[in-house]
ZABA-961992 format. One line per 3 residues: for each residue x, y, z of N, C-alpha, C, CB. Coordinates in steps of 0.1 Angstrom, whole numbers. Glycine has a CB too. Layout:
# residues N
X:Y:Z:X:Y:Z:X:Y:Z:X:Y:Z | ...;
# end
This chain:
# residues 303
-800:69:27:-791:74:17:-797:70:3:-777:67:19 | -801:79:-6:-806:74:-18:-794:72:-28:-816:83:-23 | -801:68:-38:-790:59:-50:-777:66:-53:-796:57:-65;
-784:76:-58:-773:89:-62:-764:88:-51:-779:106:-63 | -766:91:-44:-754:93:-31:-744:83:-31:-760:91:-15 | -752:73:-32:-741:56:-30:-733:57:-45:-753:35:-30;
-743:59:-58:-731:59:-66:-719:66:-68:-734:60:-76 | -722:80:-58:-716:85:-61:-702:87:-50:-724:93:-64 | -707:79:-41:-695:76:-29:-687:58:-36:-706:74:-6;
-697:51:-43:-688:38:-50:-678:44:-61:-699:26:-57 | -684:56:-67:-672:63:-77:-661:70:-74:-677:71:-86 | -663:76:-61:-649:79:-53:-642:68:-47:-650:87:-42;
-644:55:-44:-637:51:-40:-632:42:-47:-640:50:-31 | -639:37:-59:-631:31:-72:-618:42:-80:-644:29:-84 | -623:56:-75:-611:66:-83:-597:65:-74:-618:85:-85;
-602:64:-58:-596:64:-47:-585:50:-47:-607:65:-36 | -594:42:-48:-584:27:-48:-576:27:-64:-596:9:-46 | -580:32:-77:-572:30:-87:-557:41:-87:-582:32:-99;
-564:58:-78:-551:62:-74:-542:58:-63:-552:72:-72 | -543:50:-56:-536:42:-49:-525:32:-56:-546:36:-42 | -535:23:-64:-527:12:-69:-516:24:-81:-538:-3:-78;
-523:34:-84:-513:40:-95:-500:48:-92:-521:49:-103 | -504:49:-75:-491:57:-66:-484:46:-62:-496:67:-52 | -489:34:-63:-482:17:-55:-476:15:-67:-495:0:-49;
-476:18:-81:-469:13:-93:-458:26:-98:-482:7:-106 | -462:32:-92:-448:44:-93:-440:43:-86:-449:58:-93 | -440:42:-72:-432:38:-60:-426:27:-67:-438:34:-45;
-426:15:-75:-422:3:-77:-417:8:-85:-428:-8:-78 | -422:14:-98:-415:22:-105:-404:23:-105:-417:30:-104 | -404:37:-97:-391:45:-95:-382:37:-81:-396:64:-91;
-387:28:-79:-378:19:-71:-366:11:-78:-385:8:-64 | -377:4:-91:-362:1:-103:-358:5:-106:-360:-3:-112 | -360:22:-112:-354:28:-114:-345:35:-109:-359:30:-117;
-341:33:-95:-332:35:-87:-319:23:-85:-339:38:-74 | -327:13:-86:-322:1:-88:-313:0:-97:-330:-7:-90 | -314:-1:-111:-313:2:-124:-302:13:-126:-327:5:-129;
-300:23:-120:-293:33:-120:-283:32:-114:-299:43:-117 | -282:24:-99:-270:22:-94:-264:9:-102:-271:20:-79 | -271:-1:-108:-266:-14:-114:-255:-8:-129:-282:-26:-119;
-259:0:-131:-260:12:-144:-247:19:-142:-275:25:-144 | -243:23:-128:-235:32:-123:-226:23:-121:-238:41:-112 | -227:8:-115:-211:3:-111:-212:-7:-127:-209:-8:-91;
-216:-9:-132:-216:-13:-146:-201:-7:-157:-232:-7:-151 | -209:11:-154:-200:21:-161:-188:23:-152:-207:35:-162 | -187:18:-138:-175:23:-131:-167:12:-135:-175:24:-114;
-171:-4:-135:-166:-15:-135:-161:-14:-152:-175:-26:-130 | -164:-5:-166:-157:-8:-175:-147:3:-176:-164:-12:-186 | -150:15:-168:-140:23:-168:-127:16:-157:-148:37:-165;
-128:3:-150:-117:2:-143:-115:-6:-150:-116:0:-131 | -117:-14:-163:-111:-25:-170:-105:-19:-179:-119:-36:-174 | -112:-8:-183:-102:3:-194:-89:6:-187:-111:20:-198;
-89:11:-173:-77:15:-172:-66:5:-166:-79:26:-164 | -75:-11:-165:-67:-24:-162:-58:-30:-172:-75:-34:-158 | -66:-25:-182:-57:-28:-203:-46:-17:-199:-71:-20:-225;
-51:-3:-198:-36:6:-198:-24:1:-190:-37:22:-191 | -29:-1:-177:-20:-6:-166:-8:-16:-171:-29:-12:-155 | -16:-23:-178:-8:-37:-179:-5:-33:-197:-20:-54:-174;
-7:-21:-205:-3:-18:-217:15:-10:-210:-16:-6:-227 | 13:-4:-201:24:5:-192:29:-6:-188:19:16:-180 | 27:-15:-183:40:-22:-177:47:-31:-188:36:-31:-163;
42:-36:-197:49:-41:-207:59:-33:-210:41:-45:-217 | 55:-20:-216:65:-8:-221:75:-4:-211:58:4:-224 | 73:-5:-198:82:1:-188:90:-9:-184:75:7:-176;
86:-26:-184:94:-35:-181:105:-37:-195:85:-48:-175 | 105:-32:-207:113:-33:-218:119:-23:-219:109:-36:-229 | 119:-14:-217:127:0:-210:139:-4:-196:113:12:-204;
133:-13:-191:143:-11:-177:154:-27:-182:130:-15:-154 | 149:-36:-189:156:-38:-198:168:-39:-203:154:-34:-202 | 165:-28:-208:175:-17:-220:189:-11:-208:161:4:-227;
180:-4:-200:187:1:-193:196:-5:-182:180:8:-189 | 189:-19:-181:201:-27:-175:199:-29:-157:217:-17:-178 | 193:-42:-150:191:-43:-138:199:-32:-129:194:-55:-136;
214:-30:-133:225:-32:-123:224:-13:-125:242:-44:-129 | 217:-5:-136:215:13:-135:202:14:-132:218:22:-150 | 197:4:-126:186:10:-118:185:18:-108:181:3:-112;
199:22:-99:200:32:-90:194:45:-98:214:34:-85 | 200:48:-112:197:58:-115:180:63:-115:203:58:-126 | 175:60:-111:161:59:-108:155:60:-96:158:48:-112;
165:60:-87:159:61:-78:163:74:-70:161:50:-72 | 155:79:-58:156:92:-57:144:102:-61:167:95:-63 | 137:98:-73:132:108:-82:123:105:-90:140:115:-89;
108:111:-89:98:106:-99:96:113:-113:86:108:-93 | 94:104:-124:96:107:-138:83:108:-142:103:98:-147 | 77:124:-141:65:123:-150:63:130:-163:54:128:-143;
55:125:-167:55:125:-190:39:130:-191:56:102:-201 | 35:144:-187:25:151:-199:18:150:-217:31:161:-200 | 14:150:-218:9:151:-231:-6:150:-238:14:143:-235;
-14:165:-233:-28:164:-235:-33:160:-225:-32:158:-244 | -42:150:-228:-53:140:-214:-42:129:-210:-71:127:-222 | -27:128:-217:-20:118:-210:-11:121:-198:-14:112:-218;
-11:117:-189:-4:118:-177:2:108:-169:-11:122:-170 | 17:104:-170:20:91:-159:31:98:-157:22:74:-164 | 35:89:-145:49:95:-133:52:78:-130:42:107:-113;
67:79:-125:68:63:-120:79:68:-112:72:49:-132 | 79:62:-101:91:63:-94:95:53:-86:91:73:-87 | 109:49:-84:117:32:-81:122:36:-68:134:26:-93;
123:27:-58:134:27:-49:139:14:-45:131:35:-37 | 146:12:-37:152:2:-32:142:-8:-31:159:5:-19 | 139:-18:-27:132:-27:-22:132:-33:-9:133:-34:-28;
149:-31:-6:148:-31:12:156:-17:17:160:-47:18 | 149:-2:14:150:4:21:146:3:35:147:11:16 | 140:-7:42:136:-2:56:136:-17:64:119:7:55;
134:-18:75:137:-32:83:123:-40:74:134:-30:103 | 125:-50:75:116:-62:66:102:-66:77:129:-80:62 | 94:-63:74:81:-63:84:81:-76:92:66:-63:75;
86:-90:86:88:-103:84:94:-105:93:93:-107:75 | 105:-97:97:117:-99:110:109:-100:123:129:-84:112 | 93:-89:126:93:-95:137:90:-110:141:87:-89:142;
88:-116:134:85:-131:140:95:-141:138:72:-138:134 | 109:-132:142:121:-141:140:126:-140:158:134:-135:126 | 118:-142:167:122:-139:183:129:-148:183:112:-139:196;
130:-160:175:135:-176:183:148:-179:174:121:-193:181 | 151:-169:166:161:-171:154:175:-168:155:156:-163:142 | 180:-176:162:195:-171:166:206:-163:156:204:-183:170;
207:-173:143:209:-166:132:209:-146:127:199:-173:125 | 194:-147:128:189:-133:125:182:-128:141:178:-132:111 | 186:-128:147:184:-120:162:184:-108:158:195:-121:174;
196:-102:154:198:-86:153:184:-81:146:214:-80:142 | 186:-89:134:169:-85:121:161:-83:134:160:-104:106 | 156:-93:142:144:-90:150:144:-85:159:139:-98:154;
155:-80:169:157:-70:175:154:-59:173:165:-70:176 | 160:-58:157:159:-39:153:143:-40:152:169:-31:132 | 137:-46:138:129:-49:139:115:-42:153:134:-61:137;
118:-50:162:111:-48:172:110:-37:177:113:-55:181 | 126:-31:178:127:-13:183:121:-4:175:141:-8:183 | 115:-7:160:109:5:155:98:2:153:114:11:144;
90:-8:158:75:-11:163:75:-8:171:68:-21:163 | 81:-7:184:77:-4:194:81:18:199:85:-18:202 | 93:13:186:91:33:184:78:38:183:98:40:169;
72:35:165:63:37:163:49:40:170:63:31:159 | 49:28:178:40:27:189:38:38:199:44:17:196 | 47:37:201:48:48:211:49:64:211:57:45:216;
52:63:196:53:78:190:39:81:189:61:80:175 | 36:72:183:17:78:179:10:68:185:9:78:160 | 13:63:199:3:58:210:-7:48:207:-5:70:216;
1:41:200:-16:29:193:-18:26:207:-14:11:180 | -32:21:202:-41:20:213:-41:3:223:-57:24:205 | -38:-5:211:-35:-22:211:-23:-25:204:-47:-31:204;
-10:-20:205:3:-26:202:4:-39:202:11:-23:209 | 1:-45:214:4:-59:214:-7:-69:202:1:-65:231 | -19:-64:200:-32:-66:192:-23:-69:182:-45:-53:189;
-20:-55:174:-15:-52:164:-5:-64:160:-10:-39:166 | 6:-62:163:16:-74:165:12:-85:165:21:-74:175 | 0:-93:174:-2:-104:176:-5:-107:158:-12:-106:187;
-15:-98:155:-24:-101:141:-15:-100:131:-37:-91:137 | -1:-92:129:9:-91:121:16:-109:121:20:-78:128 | 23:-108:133:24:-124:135:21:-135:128:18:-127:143;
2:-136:131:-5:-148:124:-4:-145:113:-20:-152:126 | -1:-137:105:-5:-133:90:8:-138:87:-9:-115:84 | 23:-136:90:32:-136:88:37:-153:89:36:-127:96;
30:-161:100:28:-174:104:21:-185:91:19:-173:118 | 14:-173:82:6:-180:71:-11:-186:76:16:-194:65 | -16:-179:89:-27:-182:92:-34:-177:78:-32:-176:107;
-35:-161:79:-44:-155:61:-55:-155:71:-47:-170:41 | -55:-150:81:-68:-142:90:-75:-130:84:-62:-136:104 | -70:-122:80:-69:-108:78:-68:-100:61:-57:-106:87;
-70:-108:56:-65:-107:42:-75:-111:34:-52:-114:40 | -82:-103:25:-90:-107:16:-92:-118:5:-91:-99:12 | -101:-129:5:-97:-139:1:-96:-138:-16:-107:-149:7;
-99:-126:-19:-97:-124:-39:-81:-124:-39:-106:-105:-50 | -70:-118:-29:-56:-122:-27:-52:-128:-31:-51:-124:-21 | -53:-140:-40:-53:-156:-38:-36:-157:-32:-55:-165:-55;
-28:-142:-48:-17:-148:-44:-7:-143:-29:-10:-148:-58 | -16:-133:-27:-13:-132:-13:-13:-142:-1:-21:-124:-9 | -21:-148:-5:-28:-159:8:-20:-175:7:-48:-162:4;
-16:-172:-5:-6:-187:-11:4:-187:-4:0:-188:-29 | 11:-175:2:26:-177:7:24:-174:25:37:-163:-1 | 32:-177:30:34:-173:43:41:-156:41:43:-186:51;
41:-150:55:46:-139:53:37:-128:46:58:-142:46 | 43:-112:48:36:-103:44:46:-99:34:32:-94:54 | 41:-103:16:50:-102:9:48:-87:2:50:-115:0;
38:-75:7:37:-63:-3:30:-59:8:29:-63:-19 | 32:-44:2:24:-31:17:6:-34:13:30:-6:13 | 0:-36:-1:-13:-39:-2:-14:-49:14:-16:-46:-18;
-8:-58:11:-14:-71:23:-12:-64:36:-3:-90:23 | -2:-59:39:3:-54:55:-11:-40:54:25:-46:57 | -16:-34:45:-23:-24:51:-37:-30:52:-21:-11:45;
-40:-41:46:-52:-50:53:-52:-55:62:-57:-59:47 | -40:-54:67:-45:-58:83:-45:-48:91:-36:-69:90 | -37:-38:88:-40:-27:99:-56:-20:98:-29:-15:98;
-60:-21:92:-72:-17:88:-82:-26:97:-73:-20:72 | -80:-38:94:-89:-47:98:-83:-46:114:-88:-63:89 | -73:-43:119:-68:-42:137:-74:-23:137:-43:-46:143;
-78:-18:130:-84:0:132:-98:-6:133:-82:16:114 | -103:-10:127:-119:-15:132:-122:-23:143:-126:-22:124 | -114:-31:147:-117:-38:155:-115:-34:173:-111:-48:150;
-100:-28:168:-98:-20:178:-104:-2:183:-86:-21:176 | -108:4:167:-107:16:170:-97:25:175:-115:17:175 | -89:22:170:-73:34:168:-72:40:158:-59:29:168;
-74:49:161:-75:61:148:-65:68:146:-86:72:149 | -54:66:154:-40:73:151:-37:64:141:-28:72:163 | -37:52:138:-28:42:130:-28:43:118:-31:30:131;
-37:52:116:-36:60:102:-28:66:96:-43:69:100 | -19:75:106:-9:88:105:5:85:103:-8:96:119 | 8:68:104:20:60:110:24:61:93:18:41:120;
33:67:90:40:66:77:50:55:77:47:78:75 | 44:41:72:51:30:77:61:26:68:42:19:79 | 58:32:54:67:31:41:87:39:51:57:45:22;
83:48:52:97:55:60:107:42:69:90:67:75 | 97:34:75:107:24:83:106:9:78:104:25:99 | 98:4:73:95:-9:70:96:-11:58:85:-14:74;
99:-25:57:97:-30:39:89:-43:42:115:-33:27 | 80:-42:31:70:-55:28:72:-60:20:56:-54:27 | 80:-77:21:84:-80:9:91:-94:17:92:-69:-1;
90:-104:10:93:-120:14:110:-119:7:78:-135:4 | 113:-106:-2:130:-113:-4:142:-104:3:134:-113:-24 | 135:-89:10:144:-84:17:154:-91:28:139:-77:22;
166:-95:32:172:-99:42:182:-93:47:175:-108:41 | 184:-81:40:191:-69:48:186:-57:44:206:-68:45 | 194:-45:51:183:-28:49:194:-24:37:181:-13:68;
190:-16:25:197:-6:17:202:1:25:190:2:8 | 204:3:33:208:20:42:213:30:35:217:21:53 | 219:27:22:224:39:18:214:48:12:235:36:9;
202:44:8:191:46:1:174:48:16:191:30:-11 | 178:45:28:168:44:36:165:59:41:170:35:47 | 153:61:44:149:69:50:158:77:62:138:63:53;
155:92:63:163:99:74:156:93:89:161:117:72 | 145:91:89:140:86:97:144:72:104:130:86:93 | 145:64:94:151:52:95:166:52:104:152:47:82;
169:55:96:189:57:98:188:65:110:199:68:83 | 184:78:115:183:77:129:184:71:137:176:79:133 | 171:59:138:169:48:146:180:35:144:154:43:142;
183:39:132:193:26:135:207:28:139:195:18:122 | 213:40:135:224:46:139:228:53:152:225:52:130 | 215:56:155:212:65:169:216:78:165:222:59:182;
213:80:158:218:95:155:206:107:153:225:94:141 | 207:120:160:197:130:158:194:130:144:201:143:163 | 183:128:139:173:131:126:180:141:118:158:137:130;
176:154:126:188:167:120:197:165:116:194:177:127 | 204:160:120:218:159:117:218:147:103:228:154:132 | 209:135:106:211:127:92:206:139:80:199:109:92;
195:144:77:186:148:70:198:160:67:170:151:76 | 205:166:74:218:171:63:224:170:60:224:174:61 | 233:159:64:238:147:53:230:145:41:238:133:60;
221:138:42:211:135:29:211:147:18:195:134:35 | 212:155:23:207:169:18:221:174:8:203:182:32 | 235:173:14:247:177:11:249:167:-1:257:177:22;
249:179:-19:254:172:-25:268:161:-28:252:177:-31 | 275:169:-18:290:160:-18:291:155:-7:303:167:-21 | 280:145:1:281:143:9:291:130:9:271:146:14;
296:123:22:305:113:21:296:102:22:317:114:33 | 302:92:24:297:75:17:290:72:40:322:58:8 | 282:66:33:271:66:50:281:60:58:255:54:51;
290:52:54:297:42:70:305:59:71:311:20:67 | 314:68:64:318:76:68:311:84:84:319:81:56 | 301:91:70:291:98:82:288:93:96:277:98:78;
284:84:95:283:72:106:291:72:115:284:59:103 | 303:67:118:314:67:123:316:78:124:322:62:119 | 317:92:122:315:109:123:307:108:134:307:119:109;
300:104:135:288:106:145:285:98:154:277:108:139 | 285:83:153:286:75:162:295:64:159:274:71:164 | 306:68:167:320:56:162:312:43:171:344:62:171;
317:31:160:311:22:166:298:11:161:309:29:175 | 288:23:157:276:18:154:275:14:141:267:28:157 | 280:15:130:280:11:117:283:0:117:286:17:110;
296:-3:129:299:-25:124:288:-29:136:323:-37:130 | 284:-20:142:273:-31:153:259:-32:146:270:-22:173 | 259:-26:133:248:-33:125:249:-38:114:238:-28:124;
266:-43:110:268:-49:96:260:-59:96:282:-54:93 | 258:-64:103:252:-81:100:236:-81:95:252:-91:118 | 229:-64:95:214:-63:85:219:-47:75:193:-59:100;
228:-50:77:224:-38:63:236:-41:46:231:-16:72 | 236:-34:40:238:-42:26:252:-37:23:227:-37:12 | 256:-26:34:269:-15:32:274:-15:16:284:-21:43;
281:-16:10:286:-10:0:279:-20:-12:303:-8:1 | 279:-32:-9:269:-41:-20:256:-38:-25:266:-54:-16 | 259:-38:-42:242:-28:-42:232:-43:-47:240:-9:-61;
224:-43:-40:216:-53:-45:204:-47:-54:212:-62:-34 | 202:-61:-61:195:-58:-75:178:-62:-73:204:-68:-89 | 175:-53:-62:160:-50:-59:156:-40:-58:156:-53:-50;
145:-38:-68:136:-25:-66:121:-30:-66:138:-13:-80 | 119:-17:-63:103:-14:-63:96:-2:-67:98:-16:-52 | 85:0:-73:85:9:-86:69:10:-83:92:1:-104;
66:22:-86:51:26:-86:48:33:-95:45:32:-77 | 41:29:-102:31:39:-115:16:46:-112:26:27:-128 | 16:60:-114:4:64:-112:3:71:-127:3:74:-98;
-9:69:-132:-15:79:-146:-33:80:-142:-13:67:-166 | -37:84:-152:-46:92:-154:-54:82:-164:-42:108:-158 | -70:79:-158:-77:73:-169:-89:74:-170:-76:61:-169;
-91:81:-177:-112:90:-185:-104:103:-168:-144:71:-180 | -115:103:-157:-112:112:-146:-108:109:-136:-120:118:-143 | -103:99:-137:-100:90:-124:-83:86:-129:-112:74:-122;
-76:87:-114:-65:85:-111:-58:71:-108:-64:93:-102 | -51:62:-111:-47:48:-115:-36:47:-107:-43:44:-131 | -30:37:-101:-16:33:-100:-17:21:-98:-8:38:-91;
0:14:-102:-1:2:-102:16:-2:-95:-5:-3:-117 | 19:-16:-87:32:-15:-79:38:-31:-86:29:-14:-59 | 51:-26:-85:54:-42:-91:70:-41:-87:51:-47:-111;
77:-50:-83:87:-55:-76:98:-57:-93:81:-72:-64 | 110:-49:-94:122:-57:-99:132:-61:-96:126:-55:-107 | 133:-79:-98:144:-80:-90:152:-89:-96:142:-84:-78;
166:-85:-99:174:-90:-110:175:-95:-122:177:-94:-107 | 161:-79:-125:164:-82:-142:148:-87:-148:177:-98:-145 | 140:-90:-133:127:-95:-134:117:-90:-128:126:-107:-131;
105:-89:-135:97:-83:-128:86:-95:-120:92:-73:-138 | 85:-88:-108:74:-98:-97:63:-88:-94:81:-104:-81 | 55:-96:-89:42:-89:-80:34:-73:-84:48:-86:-65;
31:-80:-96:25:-68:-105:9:-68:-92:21:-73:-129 | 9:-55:-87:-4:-55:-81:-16:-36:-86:3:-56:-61 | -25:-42:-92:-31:-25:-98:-38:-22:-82:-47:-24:-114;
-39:-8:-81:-46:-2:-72:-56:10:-82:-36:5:-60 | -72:7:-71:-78:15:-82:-83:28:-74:-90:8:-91 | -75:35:-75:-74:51:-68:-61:58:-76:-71:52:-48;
# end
């Protein structure tokens, strides 16, 4: 091989190894720069959720001095119906209801409670409805892990919660749907999704009887024993009569065999209230508990 040749195969492979290292420093490159872009992206997500964490909490100041005004005890008027307010890029809706529209999630782990038996009785009958309506896959699972959470183990519940994790009991539907979540993965039941749990249950450490006058058609069914149809036209009829009426219309009997969990004509001074608005393109809500005059358990959701 004469000289020429060699220099000329040592100059390809010096051109060869410098395009190499120059294809090895763009891969690294555009590796940070991928890097960089997602740090970049939750950067911009994380101040667009603090922008709409200032609104959230600019809206509840204004909405808690409004309810106020209006007076714990006309909060019914509120309920039933969501109030939404247009204007340009602004958009919010809020809508209140009872706070013990539905059996108290809490009741089932009252099996040993002579006192409140009935609470855990009913209780039990519309988990085990549920169950059976949409076939979970681990009922007893389910239950068990409701239980410890309820017991104040804090198995299942994300530890940034703090003040979730401070109390015994499942005091808000945020905490109760971290655990079903966490019993859908573990178990893989994919029905448990479909279970419209707001209809029969309330999550909340101060419920100790049901609104019924305000519960779900679904509910009131189950508790009254009455065909669905038939409640859901009641519901429907503006002049309709006062529920123990209806009740006794339909099942004489059953209305005093559950005085002892429902609120019958005493309105108690608990609500619960959800705010959804609009912030840059993204959709906000936020949930917070009033109860006699006060507001509790301001919780934001960011969806």
């Amino acid at each position: 091989m004469d000289k020429t040749t060699v220099t000329f195969l040592q100059t390809r492979q010096r051109k060869g190894f410098a395009l190499f290292i120059t294809l090895s420093v763009l891969m690294v490159l555009i590796s940070l720069t991928v890097v960089l872009l997602s740090y970049f992206a939750k950067v911009q997500k994380d101040a667009t959720d603090t922008t709409a964490m200032i609104q959230a909490n600019i809206y509840f100041s204004d909405i808690i001095s409004k309810f106020k005004k209006i007076g714990h005890k006309n909060m019914t008027t509120l309920y039933g119906y969501s109030s939404t307010m247009h204007s340009g890029r602004f958009n919010l809706s809020i809508s209140c209801a009872p706070l013990s529209k539905g059996a108290n999630i809490n009741w089932l782990a009252l099996e040993n409670s002579q006192k409140m038996n009935e609470a855990y009785t009913f209780a039990q009958t519309v988990f085990d409805f549920l169950a059976q309506t949409y076939n979970f896959k681990d009922a007893d699972r389910l239950r068990e892990m409701l239980l410890e959470e309820i017991g104040g183990k804090n198995k299942f519940v994300k530890k940034e919660f703090s003040r979730l994790r401070q109390k015994n009991g499942i005091i808000s539907y945020k905490q109760f749907s971290q655990i079903v979540s966490r019993y859908q993965l573990e178990v893989d039941d994919r029905t448990i999704g479909h279970v419209p749990w707001g209809k029969y249950f309330t999550f909340s450490d101060k419920a100790t009887v049901i609104d019924a006058e305000y519960a779900s058609a679904e509910l009131l069914s189950l508790l009254f024993d009455i065909e669905i149809s038939t409640v859901k036209e009641w519901q429907s009829d503006p002049e309709r009569s006062s529920l123990q009426t209806f009740v006794k219309e339909n099942n004489q009997g059953a209305y005093q065999a559950r005085k002892k969990i429902i609120a019958g004509k005493n309105f108690l001074e608990e609500s619960e209230c959800t705010v959804s608005y609009k912030s840059g393109k993204k959709q906000y809500k936020f949930r917070f508990e009033y109860l006699y005059g006060e507001a509790k358990h301001f919780e934001f959701y960011d969806k």
